[in-house]
gemmi code that builds the backbone of each chain (N, CA, C; Angstrom):
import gemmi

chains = {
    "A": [
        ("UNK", (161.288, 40.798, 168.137), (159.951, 41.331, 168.393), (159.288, 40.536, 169.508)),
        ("UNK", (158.548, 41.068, 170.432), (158.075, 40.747, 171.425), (157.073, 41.315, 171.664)),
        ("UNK", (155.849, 40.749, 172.499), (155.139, 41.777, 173.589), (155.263, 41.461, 175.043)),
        ("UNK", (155.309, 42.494, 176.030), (155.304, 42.562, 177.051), (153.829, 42.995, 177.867)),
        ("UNK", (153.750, 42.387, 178.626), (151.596, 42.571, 179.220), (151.912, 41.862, 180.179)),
        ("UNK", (150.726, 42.745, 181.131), (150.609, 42.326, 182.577), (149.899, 41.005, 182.594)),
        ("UNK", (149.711, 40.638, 183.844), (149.060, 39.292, 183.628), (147.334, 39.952, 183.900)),
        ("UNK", (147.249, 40.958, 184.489), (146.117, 41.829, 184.698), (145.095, 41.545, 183.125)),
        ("UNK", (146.211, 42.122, 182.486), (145.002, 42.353, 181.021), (144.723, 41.140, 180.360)),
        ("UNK", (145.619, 40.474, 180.660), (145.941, 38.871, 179.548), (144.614, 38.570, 180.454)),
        ("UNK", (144.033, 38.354, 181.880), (143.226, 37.711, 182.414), (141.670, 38.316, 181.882)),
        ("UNK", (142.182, 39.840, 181.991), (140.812, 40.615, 181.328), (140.520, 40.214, 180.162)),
        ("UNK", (141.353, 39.854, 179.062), (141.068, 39.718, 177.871), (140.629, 38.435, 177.785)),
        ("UNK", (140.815, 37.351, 178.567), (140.517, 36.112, 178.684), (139.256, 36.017, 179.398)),
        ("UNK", (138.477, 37.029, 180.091), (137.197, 36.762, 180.793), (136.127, 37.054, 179.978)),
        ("UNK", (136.681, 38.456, 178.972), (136.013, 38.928, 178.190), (135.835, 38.087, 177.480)),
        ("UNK", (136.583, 36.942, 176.467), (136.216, 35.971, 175.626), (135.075, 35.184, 175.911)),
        ("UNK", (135.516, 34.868, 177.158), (134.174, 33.598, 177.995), (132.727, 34.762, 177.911)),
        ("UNK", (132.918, 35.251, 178.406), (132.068, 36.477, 178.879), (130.536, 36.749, 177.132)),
        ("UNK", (131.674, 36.850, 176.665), (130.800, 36.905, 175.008), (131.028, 35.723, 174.182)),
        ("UNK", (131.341, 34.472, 174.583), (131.028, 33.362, 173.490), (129.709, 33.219, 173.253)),
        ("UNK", (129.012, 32.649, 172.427), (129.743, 32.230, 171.515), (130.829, 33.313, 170.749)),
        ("UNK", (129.847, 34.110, 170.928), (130.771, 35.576, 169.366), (131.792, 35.979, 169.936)),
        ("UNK", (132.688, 36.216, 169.119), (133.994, 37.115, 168.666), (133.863, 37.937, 169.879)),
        ("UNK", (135.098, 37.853, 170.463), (134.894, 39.177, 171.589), (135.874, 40.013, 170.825)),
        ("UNK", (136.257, 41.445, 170.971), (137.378, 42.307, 170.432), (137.509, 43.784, 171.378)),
        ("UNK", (138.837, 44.254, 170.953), (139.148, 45.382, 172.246), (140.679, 45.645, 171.717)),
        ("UNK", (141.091, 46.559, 172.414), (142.257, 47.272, 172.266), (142.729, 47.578, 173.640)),
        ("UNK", (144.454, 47.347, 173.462), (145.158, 47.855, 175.179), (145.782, 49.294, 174.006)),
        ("UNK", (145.295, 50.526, 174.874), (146.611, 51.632, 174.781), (147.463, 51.669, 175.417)),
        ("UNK", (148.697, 53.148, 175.032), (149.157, 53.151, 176.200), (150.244, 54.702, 175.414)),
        ("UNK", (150.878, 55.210, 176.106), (151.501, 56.344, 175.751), (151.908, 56.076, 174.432)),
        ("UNK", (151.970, 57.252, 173.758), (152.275, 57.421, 172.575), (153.874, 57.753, 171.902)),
        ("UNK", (154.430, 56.499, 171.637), (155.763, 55.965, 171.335), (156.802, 55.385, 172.178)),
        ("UNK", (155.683, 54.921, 173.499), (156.217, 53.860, 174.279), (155.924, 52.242, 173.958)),
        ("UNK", (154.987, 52.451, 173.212), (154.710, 50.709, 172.881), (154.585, 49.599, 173.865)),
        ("UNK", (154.226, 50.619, 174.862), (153.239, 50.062, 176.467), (152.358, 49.502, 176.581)),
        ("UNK", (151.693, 48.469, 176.300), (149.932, 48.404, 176.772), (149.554, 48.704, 178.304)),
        ("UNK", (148.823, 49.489, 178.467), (148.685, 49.619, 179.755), (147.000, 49.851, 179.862)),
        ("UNK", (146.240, 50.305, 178.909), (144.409, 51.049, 179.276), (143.592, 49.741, 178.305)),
        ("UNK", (143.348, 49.012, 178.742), (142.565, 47.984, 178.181), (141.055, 48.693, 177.788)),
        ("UNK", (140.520, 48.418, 176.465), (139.440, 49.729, 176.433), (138.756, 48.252, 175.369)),
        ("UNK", (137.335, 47.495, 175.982), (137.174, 46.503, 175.410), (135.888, 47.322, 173.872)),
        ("UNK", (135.708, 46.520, 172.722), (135.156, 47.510, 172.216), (134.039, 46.326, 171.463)),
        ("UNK", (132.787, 47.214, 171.264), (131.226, 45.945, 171.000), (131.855, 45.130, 169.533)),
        ("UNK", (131.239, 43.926, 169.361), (131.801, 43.148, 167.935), (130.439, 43.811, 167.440)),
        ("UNK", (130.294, 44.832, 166.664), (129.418, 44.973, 165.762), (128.932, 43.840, 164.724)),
        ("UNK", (129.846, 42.861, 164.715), (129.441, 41.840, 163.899), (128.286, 40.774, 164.719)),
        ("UNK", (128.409, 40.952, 166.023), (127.795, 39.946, 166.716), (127.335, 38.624, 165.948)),
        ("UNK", (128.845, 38.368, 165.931), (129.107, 36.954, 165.163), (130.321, 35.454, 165.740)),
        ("UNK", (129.883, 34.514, 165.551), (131.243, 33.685, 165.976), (132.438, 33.315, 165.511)),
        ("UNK", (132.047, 34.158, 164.223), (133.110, 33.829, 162.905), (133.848, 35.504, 162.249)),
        ("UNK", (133.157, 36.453, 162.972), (133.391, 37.602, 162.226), (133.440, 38.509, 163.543)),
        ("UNK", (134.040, 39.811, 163.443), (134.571, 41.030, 164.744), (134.321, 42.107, 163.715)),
        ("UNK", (134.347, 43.261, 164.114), (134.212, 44.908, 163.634), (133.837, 45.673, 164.671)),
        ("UNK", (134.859, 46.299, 164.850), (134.607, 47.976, 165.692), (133.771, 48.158, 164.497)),
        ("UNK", (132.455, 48.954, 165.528), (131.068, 49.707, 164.838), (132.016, 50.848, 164.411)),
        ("UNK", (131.952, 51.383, 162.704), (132.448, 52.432, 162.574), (132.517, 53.795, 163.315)),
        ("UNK", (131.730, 53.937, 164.572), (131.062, 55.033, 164.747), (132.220, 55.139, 165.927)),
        ("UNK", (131.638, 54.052, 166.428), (133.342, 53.370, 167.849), (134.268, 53.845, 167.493)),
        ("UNK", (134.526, 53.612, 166.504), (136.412, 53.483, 165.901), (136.394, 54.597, 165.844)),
        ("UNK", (135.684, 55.623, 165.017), (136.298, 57.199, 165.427), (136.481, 57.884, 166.351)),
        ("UNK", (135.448, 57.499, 167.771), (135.295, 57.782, 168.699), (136.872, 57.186, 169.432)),
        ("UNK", (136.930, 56.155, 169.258), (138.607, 55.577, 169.579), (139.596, 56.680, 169.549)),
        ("UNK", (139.661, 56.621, 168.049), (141.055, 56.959, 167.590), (140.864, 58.865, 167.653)),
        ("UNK", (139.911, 59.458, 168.014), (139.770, 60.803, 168.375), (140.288, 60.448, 169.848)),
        ("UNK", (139.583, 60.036, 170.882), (139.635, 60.028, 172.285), (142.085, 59.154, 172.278)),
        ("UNK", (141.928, 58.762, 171.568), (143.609, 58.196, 171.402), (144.653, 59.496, 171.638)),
        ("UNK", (144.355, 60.157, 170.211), (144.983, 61.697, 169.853), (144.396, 62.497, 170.900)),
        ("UNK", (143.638, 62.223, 171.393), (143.232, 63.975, 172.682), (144.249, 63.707, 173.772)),
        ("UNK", (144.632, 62.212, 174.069), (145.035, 61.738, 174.928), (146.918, 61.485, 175.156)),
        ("UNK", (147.188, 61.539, 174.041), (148.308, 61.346, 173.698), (148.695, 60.124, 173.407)),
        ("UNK", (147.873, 58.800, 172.780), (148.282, 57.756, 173.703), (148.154, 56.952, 171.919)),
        ("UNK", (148.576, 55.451, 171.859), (148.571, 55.089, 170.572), (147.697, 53.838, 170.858)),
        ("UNK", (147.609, 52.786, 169.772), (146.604, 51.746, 169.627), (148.384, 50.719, 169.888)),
        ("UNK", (148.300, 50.054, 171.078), (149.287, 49.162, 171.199), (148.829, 48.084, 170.445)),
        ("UNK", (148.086, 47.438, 171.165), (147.297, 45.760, 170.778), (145.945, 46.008, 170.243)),
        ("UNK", (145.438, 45.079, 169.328), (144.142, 45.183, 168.985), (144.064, 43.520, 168.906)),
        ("UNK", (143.160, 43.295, 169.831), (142.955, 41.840, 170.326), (141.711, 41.415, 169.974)),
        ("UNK", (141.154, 39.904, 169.472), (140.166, 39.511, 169.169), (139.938, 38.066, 169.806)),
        ("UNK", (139.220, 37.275, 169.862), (138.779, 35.756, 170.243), (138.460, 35.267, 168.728)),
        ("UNK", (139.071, 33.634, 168.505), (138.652, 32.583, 168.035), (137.689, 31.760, 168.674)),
        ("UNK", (136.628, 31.352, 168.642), (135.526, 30.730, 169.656), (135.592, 28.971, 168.923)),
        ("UNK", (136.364, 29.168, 167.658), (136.393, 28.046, 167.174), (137.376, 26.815, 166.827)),
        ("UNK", (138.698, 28.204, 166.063), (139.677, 27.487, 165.870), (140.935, 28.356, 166.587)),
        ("UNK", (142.121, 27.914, 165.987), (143.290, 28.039, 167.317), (143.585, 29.805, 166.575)),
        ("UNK", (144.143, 30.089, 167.888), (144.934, 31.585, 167.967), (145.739, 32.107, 166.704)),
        ("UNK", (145.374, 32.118, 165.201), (146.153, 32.205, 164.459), (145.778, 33.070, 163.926)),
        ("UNK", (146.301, 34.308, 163.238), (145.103, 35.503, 162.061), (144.518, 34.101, 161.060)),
        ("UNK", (143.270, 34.529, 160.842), (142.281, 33.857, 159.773), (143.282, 34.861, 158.429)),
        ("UNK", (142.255, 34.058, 156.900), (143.077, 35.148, 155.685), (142.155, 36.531, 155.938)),
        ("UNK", (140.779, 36.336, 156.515), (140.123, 37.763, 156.859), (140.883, 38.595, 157.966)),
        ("UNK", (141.586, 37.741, 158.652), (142.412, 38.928, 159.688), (143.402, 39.719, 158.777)),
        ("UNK", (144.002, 38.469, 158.155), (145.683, 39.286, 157.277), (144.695, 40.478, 156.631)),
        ("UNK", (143.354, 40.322, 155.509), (143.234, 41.356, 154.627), (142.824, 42.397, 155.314)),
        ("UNK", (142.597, 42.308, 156.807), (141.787, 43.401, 157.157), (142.719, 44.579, 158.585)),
        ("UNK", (144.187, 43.786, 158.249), (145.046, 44.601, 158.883), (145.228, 45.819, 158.833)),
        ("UNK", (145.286, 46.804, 159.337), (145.134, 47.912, 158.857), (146.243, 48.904, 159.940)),
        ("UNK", (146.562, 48.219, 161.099), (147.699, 48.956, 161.983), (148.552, 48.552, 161.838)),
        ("UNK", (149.951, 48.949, 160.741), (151.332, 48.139, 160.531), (151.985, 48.411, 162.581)),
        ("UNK", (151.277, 49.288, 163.077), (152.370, 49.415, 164.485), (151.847, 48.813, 165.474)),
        ("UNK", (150.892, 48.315, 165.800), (150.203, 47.210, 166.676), (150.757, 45.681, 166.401)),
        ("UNK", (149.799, 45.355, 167.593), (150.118, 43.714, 168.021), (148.904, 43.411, 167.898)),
        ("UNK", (149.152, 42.392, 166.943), (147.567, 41.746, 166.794), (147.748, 40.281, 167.905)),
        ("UNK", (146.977, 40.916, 168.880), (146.738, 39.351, 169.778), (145.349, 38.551, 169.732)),
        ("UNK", (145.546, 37.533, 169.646), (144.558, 36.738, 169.507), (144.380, 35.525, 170.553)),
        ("UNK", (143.226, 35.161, 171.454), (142.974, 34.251, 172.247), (142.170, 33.379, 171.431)),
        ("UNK", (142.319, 32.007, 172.067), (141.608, 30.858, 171.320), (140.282, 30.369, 172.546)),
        ("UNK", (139.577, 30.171, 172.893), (139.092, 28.825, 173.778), (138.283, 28.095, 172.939)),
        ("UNK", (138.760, 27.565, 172.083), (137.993, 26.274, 171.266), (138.186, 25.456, 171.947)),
        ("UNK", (136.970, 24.505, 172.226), (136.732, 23.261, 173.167), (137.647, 22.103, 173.425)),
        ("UNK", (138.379, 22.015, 172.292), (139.492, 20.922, 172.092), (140.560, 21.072, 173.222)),
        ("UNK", (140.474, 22.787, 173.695), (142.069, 23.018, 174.568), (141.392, 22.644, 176.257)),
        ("UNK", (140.327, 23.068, 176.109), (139.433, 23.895, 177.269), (139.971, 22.624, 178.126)),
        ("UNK", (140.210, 22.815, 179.719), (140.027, 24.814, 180.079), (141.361, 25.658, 179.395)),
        ("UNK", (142.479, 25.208, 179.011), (143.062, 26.057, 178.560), (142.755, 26.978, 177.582)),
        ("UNK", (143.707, 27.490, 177.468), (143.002, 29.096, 176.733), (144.558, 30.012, 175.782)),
        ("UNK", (144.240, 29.298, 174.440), (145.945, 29.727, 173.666), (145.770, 31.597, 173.638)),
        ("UNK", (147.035, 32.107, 174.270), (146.706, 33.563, 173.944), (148.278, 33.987, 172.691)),
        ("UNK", (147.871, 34.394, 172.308), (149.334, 34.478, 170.988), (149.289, 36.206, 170.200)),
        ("UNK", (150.743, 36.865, 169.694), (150.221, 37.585, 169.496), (151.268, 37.984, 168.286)),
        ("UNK", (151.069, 38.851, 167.328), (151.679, 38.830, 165.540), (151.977, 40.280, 165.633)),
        ("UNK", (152.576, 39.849, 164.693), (152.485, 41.379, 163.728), (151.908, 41.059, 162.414)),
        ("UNK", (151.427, 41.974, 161.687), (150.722, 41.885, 160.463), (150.970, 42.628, 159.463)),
        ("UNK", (152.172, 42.536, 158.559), (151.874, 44.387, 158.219), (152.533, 43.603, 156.784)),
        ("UNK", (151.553, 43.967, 155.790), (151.882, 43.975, 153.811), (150.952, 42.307, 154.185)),
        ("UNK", (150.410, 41.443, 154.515), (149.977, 40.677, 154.395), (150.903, 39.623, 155.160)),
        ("UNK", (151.612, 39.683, 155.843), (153.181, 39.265, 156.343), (152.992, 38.995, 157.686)),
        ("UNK", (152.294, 37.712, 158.416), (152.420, 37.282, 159.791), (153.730, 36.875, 160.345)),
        ("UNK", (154.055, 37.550, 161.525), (155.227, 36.816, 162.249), (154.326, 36.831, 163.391)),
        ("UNK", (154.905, 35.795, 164.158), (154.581, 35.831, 165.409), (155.640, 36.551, 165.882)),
        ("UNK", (154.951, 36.472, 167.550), (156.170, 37.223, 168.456), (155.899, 36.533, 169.886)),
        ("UNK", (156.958, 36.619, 170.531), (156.570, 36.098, 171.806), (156.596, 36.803, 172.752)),
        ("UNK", (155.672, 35.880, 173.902), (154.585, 36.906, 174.448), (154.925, 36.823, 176.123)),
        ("UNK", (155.482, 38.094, 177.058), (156.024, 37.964, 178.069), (155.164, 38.350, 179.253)),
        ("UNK", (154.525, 37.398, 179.596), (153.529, 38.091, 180.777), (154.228, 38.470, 182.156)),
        ("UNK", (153.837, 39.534, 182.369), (154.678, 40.001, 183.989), (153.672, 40.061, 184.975)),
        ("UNK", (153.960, 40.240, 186.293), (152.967, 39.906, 187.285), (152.537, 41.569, 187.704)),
    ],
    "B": [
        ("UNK", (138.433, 76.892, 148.644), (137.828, 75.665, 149.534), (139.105, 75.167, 149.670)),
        ("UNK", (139.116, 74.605, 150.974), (140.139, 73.410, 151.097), (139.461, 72.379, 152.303)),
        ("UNK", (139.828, 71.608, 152.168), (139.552, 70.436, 153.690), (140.415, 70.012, 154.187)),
        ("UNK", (140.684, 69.808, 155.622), (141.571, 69.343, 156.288), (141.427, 67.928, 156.219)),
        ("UNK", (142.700, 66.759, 156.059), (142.312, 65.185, 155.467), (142.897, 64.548, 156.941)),
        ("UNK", (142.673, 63.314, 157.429), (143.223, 62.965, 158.140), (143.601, 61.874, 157.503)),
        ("UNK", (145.025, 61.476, 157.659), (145.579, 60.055, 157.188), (146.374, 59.151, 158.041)),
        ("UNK", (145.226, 58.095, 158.112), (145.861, 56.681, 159.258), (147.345, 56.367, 158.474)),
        ("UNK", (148.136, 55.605, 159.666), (149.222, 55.473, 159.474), (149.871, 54.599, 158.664)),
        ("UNK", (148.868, 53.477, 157.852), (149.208, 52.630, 157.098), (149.132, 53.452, 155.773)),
        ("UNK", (148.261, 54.398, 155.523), (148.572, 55.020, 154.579), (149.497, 56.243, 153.951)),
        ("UNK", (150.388, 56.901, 155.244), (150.938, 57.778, 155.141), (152.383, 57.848, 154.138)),
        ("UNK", (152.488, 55.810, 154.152), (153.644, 56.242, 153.336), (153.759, 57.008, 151.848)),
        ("UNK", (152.245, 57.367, 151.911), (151.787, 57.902, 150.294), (151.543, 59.295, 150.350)),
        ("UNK", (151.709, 59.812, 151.949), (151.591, 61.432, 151.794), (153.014, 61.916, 152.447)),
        ("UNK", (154.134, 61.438, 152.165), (155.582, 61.717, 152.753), (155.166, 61.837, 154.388)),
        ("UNK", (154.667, 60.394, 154.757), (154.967, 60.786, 156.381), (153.354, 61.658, 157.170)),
        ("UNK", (153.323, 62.482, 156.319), (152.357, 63.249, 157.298), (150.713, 62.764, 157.360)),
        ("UNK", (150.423, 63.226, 158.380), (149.302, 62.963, 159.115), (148.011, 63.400, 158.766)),
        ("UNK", (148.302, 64.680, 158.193), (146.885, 65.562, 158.196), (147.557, 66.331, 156.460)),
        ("UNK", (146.518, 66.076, 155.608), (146.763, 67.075, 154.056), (145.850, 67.829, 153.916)),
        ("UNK", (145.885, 68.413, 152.995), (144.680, 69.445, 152.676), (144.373, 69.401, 151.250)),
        ("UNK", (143.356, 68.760, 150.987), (142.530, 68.623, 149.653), (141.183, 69.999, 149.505)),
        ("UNK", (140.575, 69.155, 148.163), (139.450, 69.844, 148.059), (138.461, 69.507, 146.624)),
        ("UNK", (137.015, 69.812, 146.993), (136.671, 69.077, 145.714), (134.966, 69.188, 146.425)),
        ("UNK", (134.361, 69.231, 145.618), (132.707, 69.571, 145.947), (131.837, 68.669, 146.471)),
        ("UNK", (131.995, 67.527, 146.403), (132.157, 65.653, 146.740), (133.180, 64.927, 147.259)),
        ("UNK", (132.796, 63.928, 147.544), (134.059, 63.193, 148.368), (134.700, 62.464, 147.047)),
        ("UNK", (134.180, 62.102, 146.240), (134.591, 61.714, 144.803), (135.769, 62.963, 143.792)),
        ("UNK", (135.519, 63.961, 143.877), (136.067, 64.621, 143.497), (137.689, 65.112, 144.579)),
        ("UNK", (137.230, 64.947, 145.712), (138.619, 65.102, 147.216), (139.355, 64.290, 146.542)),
        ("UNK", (138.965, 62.691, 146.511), (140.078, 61.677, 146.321), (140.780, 61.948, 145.276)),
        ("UNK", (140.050, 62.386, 144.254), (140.885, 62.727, 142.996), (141.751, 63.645, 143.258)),
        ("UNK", (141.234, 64.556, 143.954), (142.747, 66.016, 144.458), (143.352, 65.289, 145.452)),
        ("UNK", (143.137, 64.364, 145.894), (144.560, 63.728, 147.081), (145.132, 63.010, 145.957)),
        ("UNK", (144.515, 62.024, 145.069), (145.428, 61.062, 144.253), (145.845, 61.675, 143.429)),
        ("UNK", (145.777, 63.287, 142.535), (147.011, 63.789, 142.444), (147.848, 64.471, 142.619)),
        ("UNK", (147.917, 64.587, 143.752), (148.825, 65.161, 145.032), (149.760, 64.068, 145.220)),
        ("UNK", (149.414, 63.018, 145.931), (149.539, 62.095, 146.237), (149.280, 60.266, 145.464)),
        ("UNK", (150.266, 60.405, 144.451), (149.454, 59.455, 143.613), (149.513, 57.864, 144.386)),
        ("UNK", (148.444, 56.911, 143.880), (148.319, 55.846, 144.557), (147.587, 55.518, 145.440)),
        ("UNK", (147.171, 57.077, 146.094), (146.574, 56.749, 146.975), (145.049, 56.515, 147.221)),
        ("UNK", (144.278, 56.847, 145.601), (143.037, 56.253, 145.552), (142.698, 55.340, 145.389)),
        ("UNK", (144.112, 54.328, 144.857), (143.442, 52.850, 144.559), (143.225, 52.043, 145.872)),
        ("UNK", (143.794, 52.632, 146.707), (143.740, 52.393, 148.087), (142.540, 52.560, 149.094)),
        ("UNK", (141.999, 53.490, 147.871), (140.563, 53.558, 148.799), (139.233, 53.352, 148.219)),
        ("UNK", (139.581, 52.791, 147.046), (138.382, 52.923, 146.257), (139.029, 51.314, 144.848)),
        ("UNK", (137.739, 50.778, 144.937), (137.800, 49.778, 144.505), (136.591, 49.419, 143.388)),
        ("UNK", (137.109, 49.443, 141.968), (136.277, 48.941, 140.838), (135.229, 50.176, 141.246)),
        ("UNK", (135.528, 51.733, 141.587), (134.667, 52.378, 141.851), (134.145, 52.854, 143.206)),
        ("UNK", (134.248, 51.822, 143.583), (133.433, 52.066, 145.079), (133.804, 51.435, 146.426)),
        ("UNK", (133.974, 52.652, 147.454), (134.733, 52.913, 148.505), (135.166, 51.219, 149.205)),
        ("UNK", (136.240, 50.719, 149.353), (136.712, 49.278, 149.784), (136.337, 49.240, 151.130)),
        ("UNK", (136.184, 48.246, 151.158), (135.100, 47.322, 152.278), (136.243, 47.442, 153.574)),
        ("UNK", (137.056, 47.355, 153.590), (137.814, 48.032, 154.888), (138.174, 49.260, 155.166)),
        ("UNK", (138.037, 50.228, 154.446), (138.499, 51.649, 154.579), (137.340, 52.078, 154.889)),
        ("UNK", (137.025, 53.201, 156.583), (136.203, 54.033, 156.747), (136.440, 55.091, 156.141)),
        ("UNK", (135.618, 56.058, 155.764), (136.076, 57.552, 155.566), (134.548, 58.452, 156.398)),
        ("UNK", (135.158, 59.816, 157.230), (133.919, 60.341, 158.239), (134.129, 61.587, 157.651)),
        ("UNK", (133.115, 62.481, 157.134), (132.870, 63.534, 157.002), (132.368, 64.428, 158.610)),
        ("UNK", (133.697, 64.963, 158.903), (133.305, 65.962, 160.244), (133.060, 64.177, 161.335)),
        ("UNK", (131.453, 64.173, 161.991), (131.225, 62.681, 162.931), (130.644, 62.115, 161.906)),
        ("UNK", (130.599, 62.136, 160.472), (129.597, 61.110, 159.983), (130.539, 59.955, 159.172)),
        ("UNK", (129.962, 58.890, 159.257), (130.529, 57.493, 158.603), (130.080, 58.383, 156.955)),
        ("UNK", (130.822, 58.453, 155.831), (129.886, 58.663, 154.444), (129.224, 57.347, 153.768)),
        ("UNK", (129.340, 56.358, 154.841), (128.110, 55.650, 154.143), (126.701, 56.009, 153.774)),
        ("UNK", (126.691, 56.498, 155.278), (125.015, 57.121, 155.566), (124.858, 58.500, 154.705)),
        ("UNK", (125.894, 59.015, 154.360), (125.669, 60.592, 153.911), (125.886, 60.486, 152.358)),
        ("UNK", (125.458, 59.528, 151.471), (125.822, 59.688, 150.323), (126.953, 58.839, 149.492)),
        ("UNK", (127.859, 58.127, 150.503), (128.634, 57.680, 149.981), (129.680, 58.554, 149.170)),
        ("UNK", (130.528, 58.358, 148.248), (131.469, 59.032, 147.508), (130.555, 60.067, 146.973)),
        ("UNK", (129.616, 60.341, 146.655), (128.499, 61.698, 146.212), (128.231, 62.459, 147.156)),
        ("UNK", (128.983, 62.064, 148.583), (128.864, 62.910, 149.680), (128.918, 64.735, 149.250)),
        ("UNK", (128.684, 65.642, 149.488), (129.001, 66.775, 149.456), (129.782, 67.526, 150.610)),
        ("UNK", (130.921, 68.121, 150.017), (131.570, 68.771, 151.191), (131.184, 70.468, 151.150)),
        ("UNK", (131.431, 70.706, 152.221), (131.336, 72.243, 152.055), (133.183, 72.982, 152.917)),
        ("UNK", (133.395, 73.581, 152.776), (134.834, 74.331, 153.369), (135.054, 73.606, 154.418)),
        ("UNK", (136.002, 73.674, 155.101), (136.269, 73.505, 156.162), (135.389, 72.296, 157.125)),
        ("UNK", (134.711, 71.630, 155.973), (134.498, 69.820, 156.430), (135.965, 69.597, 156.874)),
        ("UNK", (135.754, 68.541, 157.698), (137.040, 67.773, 158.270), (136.553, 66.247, 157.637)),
        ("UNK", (137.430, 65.670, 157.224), (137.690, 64.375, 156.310), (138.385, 63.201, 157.398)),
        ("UNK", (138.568, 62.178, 157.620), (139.061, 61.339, 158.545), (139.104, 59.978, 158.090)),
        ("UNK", (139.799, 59.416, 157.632), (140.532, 58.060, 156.796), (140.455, 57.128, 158.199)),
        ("UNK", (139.798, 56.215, 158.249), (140.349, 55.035, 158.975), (140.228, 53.834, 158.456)),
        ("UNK", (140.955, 53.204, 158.612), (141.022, 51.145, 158.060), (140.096, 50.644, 159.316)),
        ("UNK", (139.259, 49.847, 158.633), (138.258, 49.244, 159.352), (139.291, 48.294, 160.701)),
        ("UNK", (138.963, 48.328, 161.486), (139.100, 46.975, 162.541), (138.495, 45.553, 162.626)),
        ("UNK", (138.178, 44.951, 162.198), (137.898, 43.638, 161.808), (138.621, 42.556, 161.091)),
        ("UNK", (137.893, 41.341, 161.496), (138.578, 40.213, 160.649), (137.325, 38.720, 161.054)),
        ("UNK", (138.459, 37.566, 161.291), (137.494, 37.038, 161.394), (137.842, 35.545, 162.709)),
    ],
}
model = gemmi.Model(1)
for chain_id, residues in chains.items():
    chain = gemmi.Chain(chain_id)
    for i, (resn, *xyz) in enumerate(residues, 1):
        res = gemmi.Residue()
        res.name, res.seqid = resn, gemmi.SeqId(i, " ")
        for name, pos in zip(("N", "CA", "C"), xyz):
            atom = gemmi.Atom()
            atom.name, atom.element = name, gemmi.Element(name[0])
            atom.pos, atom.b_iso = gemmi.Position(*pos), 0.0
            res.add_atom(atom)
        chain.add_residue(res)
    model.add_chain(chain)
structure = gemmi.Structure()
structure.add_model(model)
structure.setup_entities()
């Protein structure tokens, strides 16, 4: 298991973090539907507007996953920020998995790394983290 | 009456695979009961000590049924139903 991502989005997803610290930034890459592509980075509000907590606004998420199916296209990655601690699912990430076919990626910039910036990315599916490793292309 | 159901993909292994079922029931309380026995299992999945689990959306047609009643929601024919697992964590 692997993911493959441009260095394009890995940078987007990394500006976006800075961009909304303290809080949780969160977003999704699509991309054709049963290619397992990320390719449409589509960043989405933390309804939680929190540093410890993320949620697509329910209202978002339907709007998502309608505009997904019109499109043909699937939920590749569903990506979030740690603002605190390192790139790992929290036990609120494992319970709140809900795409066994996505990549849950997660960026860190907790102060300890800074400026680096851990980007890492799982699978999640029955409560069951693996990592996977993560192949950025130019 | 019937309603068209939509079912996210973590839950499908409880409707053989498919995507979209067709229930029915005068409330959204009464639907789940005609999907869970259709489909058994699949209410404990959405409903917890009673009341709808804190990660599972469910949208009547565009509405979240939080705002509309919750599980006392009322359907009428040809409502469209739409299952999603929340996106969040922490």
């Amino acid at each position: 298991m692997s993911l493959t991502i441009s260095r394009s989005l890995v940078d987007a997803i990394v500006e976006q973090s800075k961009s909304e610290y303290p809080d949780e930034c969160c977003g999704v890459i699509l991309g054709p539907i049963g290619s397992g592509d990320p390719l449409r980075l589509k960043k989405m509000v933390n309804a939680a507007h929190s540093p410890t907590f993320y949620e697509f606004d329910p209202k978002d998420l339907l709007s998502l996953y309608r505009e997904v199916d019109d499109k043909d296209e699937e939920i590749v990655v569903i990506y979030h920020s740690h603002t605190e601690t390192e790139a790992y699912p929290s036990r609120t990430d494992i319970a709140y998995a809900g795409e066994p076919g996505a990549h849950y990626v997660l960026v860190s910039s907790r102060k300890e790394i800074a400026p680096a910036i851990e980007f890492r990315s799982y699978r999640i599916i029955d409560g069951v983290v693996t990592e996977e490793e993560v192949s950025i292309t130019d | 009456m019937s309603n068209e159901v939509r079912i996210p993909t973590i839950l499908r292994p409880f409707t053989n695979d498919q995507k979209i079922v067709a229930a029915s029931g005068p409330t959204l309380t009464a639907l789940i009961t005609d999907l869970n026995d259709q489909y058994p299992g699949l209410s404990e999945r959405l409903l917890e000590n009673g009341a709808l689990r804190r990660f599972i959306n469910i949208y009547i047609n565009d509405e979240d049924v939080r705002f509309i009643g919750g599980l006392d929601a009322q359907l009428k024919d040809g409502d469209s139903i739409t299952i999603l697992p929340a996106v969040a964590g922490g």
